[in-house]
MARNU-8242 format. One record per residue (C-alpha): x, y, z; residue number from 1. Coordinates in steps of 0.02 Angstrom, whole numbers, plus 50000, padded with zeros to 5 digits. Layout:
BEGIN
<dose><east>X</east><north>Y</north><up>Z</up><num>NUM</num></dose>
...
This chain:
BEGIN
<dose><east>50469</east><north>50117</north><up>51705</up><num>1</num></dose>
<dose><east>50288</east><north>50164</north><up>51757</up><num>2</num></dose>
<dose><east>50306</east><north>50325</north><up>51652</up><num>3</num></dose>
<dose><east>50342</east><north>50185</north><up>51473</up><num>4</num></dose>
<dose><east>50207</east><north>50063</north><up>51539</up><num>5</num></dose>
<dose><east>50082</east><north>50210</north><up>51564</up><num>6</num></dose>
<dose><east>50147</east><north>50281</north><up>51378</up><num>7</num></dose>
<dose><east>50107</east><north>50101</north><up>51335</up><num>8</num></dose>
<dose><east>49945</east><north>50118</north><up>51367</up><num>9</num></dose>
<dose><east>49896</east><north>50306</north><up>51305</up><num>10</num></dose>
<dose><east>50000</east><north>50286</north><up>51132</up><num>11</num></dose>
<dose><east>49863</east><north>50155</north><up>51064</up><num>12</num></dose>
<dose><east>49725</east><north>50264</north><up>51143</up><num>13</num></dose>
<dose><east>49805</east><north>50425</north><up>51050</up><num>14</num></dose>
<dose><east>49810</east><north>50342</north><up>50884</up><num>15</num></dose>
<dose><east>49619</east><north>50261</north><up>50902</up><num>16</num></dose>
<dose><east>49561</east><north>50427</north><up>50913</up><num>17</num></dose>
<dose><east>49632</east><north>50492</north><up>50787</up><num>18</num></dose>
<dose><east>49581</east><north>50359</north><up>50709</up><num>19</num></dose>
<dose><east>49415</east><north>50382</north><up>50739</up><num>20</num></dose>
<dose><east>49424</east><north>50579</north><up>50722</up><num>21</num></dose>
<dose><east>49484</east><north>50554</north><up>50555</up><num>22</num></dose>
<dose><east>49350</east><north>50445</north><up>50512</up><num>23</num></dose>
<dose><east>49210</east><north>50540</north><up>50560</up><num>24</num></dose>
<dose><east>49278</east><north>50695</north><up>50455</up><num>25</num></dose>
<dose><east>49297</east><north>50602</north><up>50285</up><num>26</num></dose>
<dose><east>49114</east><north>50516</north><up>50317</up><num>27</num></dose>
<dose><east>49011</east><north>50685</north><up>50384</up><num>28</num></dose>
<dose><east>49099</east><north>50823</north><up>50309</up><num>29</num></dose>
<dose><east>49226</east><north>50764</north><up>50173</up><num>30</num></dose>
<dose><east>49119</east><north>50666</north><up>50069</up><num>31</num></dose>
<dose><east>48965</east><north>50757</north><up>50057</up><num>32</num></dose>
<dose><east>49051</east><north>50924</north><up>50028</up><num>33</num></dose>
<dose><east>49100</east><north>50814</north><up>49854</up><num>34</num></dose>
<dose><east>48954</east><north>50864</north><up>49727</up><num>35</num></dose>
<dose><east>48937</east><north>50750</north><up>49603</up><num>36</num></dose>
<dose><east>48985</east><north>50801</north><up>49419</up><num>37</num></dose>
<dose><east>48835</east><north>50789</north><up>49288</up><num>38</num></dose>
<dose><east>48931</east><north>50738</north><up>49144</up><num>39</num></dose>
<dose><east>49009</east><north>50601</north><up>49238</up><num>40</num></dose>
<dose><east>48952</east><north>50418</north><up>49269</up><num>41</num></dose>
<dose><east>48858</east><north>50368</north><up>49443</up><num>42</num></dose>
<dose><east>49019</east><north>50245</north><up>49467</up><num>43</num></dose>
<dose><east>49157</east><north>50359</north><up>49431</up><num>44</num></dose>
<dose><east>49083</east><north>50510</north><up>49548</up><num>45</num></dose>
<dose><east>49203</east><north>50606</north><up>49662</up><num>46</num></dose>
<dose><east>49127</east><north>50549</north><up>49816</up><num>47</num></dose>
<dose><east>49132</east><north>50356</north><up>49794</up><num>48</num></dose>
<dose><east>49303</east><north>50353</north><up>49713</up><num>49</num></dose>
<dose><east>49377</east><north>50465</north><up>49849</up><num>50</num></dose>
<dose><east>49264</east><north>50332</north><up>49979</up><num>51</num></dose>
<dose><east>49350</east><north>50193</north><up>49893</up><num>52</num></dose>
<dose><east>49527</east><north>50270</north><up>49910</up><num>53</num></dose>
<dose><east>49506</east><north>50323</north><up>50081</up><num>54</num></dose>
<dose><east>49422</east><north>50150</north><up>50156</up><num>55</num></dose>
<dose><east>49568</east><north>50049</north><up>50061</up><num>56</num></dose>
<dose><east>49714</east><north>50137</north><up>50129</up><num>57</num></dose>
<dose><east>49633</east><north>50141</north><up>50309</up><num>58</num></dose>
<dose><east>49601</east><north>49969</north><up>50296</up><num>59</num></dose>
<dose><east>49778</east><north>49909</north><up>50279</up><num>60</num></dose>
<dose><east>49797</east><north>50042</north><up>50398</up><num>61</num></dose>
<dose><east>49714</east><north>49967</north><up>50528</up><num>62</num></dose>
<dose><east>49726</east><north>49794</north><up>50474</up><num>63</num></dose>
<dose><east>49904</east><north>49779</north><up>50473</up><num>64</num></dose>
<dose><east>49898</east><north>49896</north><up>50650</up><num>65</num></dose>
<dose><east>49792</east><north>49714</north><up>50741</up><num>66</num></dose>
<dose><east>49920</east><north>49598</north><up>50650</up><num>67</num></dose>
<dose><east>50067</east><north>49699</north><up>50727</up><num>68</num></dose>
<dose><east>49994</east><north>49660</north><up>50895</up><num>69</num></dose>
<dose><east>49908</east><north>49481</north><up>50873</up><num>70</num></dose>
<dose><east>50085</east><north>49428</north><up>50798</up><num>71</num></dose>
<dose><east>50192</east><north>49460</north><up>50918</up><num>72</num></dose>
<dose><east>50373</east><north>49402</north><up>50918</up><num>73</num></dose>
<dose><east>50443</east><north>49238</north><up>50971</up><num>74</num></dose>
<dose><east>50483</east><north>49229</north><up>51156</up><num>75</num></dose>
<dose><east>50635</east><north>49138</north><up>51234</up><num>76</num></dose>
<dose><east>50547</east><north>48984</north><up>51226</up><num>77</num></dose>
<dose><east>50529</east><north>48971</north><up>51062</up><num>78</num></dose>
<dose><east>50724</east><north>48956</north><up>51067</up><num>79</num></dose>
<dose><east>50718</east><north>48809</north><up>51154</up><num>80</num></dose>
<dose><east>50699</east><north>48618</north><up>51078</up><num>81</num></dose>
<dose><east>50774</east><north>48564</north><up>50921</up><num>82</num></dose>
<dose><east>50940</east><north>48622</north><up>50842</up><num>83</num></dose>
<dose><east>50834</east><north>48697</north><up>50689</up><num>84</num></dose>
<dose><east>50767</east><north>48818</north><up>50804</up><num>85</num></dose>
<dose><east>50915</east><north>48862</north><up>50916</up><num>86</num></dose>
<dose><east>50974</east><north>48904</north><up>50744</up><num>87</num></dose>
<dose><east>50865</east><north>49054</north><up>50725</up><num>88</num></dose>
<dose><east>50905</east><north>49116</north><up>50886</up><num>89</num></dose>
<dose><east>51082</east><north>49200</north><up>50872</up><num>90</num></dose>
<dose><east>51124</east><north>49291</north><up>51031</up><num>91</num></dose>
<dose><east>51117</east><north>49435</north><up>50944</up><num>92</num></dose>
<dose><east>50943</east><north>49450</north><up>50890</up><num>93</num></dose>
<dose><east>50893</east><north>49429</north><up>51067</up><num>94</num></dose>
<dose><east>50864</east><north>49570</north><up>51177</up><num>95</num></dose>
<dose><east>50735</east><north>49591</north><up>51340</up><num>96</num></dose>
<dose><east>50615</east><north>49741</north><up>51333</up><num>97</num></dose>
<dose><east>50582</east><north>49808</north><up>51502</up><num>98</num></dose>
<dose><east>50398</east><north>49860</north><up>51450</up><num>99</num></dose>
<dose><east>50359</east><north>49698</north><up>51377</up><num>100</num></dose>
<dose><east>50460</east><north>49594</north><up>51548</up><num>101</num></dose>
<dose><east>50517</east><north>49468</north><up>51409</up><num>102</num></dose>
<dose><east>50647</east><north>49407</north><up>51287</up><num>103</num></dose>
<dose><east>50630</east><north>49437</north><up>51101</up><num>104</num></dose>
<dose><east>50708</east><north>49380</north><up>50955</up><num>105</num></dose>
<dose><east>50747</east><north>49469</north><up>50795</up><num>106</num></dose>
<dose><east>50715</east><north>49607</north><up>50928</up><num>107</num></dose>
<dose><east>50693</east><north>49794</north><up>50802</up><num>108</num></dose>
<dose><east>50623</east><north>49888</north><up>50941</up><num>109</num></dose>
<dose><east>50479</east><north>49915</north><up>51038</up><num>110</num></dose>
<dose><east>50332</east><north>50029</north><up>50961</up><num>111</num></dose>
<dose><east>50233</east><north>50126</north><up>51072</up><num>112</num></dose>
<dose><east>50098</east><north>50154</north><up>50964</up><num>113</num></dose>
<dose><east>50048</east><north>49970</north><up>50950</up><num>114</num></dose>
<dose><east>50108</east><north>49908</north><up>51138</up><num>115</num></dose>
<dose><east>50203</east><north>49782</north><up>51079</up><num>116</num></dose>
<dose><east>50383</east><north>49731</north><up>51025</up><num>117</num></dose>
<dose><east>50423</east><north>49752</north><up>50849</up><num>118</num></dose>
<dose><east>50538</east><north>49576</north><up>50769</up><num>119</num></dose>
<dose><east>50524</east><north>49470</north><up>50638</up><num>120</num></dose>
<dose><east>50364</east><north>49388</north><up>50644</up><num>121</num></dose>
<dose><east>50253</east><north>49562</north><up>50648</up><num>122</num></dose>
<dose><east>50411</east><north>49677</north><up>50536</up><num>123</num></dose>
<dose><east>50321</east><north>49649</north><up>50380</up><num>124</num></dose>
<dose><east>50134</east><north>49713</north><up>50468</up><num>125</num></dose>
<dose><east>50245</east><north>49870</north><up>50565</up><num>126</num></dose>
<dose><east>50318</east><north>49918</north><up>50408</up><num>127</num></dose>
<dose><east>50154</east><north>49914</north><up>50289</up><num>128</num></dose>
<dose><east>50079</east><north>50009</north><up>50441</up><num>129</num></dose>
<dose><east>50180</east><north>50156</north><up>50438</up><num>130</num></dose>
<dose><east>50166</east><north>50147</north><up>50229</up><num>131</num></dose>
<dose><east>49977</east><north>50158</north><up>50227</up><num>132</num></dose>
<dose><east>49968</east><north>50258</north><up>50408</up><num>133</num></dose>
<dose><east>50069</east><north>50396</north><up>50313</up><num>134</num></dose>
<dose><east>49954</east><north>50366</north><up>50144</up><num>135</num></dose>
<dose><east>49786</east><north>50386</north><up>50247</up><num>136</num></dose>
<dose><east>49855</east><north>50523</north><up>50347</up><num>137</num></dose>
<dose><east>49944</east><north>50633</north><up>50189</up><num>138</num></dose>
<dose><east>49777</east><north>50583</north><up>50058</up><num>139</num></dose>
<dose><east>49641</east><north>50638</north><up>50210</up><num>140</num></dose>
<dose><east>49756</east><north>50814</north><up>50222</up><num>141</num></dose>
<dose><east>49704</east><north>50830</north><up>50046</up><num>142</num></dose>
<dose><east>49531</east><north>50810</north><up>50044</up><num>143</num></dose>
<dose><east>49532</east><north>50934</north><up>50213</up><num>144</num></dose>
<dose><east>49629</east><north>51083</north><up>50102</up><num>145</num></dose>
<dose><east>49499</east><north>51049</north><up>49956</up><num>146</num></dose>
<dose><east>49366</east><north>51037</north><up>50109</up><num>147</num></dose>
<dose><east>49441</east><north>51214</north><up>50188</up><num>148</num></dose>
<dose><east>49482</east><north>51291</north><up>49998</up><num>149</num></dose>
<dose><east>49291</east><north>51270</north><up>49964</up><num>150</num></dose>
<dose><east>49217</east><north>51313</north><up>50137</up><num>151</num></dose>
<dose><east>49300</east><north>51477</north><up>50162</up><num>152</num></dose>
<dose><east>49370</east><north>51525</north><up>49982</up><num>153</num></dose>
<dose><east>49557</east><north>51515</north><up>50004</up><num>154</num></dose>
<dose><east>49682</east><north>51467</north><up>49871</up><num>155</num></dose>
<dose><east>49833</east><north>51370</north><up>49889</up><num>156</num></dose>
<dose><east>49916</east><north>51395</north><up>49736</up><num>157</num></dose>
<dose><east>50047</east><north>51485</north><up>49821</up><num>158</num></dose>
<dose><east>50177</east><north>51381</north><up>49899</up><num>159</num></dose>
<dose><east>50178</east><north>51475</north><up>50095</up><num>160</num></dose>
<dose><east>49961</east><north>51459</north><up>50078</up><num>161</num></dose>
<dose><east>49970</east><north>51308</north><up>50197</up><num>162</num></dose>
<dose><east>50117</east><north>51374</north><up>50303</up><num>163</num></dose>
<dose><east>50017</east><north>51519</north><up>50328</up><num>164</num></dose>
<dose><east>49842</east><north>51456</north><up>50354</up><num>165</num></dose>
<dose><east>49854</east><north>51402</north><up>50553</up><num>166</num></dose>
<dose><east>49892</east><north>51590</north><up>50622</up><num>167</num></dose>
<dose><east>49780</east><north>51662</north><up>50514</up><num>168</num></dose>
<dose><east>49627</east><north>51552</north><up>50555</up><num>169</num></dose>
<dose><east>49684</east><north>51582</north><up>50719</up><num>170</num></dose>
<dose><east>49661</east><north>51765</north><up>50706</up><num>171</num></dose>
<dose><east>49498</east><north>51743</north><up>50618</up><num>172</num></dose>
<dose><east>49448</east><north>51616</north><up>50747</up><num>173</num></dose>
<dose><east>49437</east><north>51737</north><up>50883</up><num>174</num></dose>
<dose><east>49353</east><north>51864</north><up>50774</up><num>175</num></dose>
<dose><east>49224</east><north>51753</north><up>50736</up><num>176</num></dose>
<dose><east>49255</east><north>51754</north><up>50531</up><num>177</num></dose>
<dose><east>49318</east><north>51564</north><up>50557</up><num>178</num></dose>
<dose><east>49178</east><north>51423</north><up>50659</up><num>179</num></dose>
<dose><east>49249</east><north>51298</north><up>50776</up><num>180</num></dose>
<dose><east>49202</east><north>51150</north><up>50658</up><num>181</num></dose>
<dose><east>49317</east><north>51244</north><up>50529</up><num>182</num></dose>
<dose><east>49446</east><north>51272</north><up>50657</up><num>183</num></dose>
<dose><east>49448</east><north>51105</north><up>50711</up><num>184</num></dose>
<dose><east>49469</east><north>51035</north><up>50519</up><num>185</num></dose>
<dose><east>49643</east><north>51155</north><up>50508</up><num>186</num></dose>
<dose><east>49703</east><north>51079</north><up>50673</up><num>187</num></dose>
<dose><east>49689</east><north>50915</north><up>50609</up><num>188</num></dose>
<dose><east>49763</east><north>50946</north><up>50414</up><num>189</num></dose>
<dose><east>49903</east><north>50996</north><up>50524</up><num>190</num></dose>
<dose><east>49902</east><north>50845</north><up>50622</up><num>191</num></dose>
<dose><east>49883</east><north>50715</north><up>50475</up><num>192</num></dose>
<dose><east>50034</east><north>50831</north><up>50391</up><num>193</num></dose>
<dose><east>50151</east><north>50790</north><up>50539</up><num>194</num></dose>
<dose><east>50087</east><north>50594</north><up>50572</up><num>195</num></dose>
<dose><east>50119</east><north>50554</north><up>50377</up><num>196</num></dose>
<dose><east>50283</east><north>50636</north><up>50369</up><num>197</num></dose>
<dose><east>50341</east><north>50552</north><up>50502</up><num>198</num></dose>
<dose><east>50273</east><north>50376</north><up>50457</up><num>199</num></dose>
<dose><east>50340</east><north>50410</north><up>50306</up><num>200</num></dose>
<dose><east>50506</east><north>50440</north><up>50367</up><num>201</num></dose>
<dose><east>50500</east><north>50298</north><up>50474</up><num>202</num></dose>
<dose><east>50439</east><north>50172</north><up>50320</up><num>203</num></dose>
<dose><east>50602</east><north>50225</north><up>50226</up><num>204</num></dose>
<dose><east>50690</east><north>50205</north><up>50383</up><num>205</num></dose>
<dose><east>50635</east><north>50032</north><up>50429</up><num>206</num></dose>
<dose><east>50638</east><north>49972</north><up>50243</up><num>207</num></dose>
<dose><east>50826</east><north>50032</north><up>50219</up><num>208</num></dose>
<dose><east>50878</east><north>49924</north><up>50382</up><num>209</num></dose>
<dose><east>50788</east><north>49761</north><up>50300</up><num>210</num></dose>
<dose><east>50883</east><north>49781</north><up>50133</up><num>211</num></dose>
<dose><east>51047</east><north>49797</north><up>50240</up><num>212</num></dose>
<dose><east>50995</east><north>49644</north><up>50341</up><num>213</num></dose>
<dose><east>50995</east><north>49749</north><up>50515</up><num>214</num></dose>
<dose><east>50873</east><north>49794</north><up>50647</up><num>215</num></dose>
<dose><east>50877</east><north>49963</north><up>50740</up><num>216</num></dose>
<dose><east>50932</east><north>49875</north><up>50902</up><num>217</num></dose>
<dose><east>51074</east><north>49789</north><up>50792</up><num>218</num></dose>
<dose><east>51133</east><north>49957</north><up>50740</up><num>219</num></dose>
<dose><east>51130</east><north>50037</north><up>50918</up><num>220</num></dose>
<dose><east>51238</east><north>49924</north><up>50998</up><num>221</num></dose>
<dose><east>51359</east><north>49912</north><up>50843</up><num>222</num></dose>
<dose><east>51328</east><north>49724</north><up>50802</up><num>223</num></dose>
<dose><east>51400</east><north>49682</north><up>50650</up><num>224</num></dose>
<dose><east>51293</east><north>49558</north><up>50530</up><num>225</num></dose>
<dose><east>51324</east><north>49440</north><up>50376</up><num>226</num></dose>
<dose><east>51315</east><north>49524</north><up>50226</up><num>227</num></dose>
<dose><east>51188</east><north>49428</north><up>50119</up><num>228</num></dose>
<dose><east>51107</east><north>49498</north><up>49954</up><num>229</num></dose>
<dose><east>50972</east><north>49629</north><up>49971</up><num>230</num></dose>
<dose><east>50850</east><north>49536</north><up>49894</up><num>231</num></dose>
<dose><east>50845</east><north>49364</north><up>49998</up><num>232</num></dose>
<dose><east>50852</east><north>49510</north><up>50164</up><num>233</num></dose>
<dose><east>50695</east><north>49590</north><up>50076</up><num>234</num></dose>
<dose><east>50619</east><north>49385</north><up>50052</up><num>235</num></dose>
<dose><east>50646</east><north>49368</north><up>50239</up><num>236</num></dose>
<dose><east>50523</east><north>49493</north><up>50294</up><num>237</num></dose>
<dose><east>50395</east><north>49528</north><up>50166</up><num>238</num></dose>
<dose><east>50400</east><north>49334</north><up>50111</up><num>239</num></dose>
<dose><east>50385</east><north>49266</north><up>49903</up><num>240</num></dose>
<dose><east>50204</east><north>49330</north><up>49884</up><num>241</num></dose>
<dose><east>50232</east><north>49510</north><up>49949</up><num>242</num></dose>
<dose><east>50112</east><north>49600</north><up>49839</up><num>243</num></dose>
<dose><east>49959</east><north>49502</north><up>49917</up><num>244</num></dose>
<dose><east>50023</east><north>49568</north><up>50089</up><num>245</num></dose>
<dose><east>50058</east><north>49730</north><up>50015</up><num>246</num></dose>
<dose><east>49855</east><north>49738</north><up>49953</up><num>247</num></dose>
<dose><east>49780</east><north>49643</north><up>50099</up><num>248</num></dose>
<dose><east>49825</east><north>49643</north><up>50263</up><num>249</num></dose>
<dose><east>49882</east><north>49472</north><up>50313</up><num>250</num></dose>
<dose><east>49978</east><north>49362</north><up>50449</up><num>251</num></dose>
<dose><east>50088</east><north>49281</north><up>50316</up><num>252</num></dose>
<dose><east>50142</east><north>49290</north><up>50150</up><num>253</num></dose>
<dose><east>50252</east><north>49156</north><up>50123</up><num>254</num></dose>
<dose><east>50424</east><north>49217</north><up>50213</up><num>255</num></dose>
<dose><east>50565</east><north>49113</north><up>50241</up><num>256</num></dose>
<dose><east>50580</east><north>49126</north><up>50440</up><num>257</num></dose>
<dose><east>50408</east><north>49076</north><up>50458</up><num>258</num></dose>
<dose><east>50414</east><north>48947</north><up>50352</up><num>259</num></dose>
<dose><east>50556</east><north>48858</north><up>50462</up><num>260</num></dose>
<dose><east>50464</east><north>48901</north><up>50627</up><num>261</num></dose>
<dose><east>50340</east><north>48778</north><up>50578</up><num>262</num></dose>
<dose><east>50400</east><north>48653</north><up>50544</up><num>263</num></dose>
């Protein structure tokens, strides 16, 4: 238990970092290695259209990585009071998580990377999280191969180019043909390769449990569920107005859960 309340805590520290690591590489070395083209307008140059791309997706990024942890799932208490709410509370969608030391309900599982139980009040922020995590994270490994193709004159028009690259700038590293800052910029492409596919992988994951109307802790102890259409399951989480939540991050878009918790 101290070992998952200790990865509790260094999880969230890992991914500010890299946060912050990533950050500082698309503002100091990414976006002025971008010259501008002549022939093209001030307002559709390279380096403020990339700048545009990058702060949107890292935005919802981020933004929707707060909401997953300011809107944290209901408690036991929330249970308790009138029949409407005992309602939402099927024993099955209640589970306690040891890290947490409380009850959840609409309990998916607990996340690590945020410090907090994932349910249905903060699904909609965890799953738009790992969507535009894996965006920022797969679009900034772009930018660093054009960054690295243009820096030290390698082309990756051959398919094995990228699977290649790390023990060769290794190699070159020691030999001095390859700087540190260089060196550093090829560890991370490799990192931001693995932390979008798996986000990515996770997304679809996450996304193919909503339509089905299950949560991962639903499916691990083989609770069966109603089957309801895939499109009121999909209403449920991402709410009537989902394309607002899907551009900005927000607490809530209109879902049908939260619309009969307040009242």
């Amino acid at each position: 238990m101290l070992a998952l309340r200790l990865l509790n805590v260094v999880a969230p520290a890992y991914f500010l970092c890299i946060s912050l690591v990533t950050f500082v590489l698309q503002l100091f070395l990414f976006l002025p290695s971008m010259r501008e083209d002549p022939a093209a307008a001030p307002l559709f140059s390279p380096a403020l259209l990339h700048g545009a791309l990058f702060l949107f997706l890292s935005t919802n990024a981020l933004g929707n990585y707060v909401l997953v942890i300011q809107n944290s799932p209901d408690d036991l208490d929330a249970c308790q009071g009138t029949s409407a709410r005992k309602a939402l509370c099927p024993p099955p969608s209640t589970h306690f998580c040891r890290v947490c030391a409380r009850v959840t309900l609409r309990h998916d599982h607990h996340c690590f990377f945020t410090g907090n139980c994932i349910g249905s009040r903060n699904m909609r922020n965890f799953v738009l999280f790992c969507l535009y995590t894996s965006l920022a994270c797969l679009y900034s490994m772009v930018a660093g191969v054009a960054y690295i193709s243009a820096v030290l004159s390698i082309s990756f028009a051959h398919p094995l180019a990228f699977l290649t690259l790390l023990p060769t700038s290794i190699s070159q590293f020691f030999s001095g043909a390859v700087l540190g800052s260089e060196m550093f910029v090829i560890l991370m492409l490799y990192l931001w390769f693995a932390i979008g596919l798996a986000c990515a992988g996770f997304c679809c994951h996450q996304l193919l449990l909503i339509l089905r109307g299950q949560t991962r802790h639903q499916v691990r102890k083989g609770v069966a569920v109603r089957a309801r259409p895939w499109r009121k399951n999909l209403q449920e989480v991402f709410g009537k107005r989902w394309l607002l939540g899907l551009l900005v991050p927000m607490f809530n878009v209109g879902g049908e859960s939260s619309k009969q918790r307040d009242k």
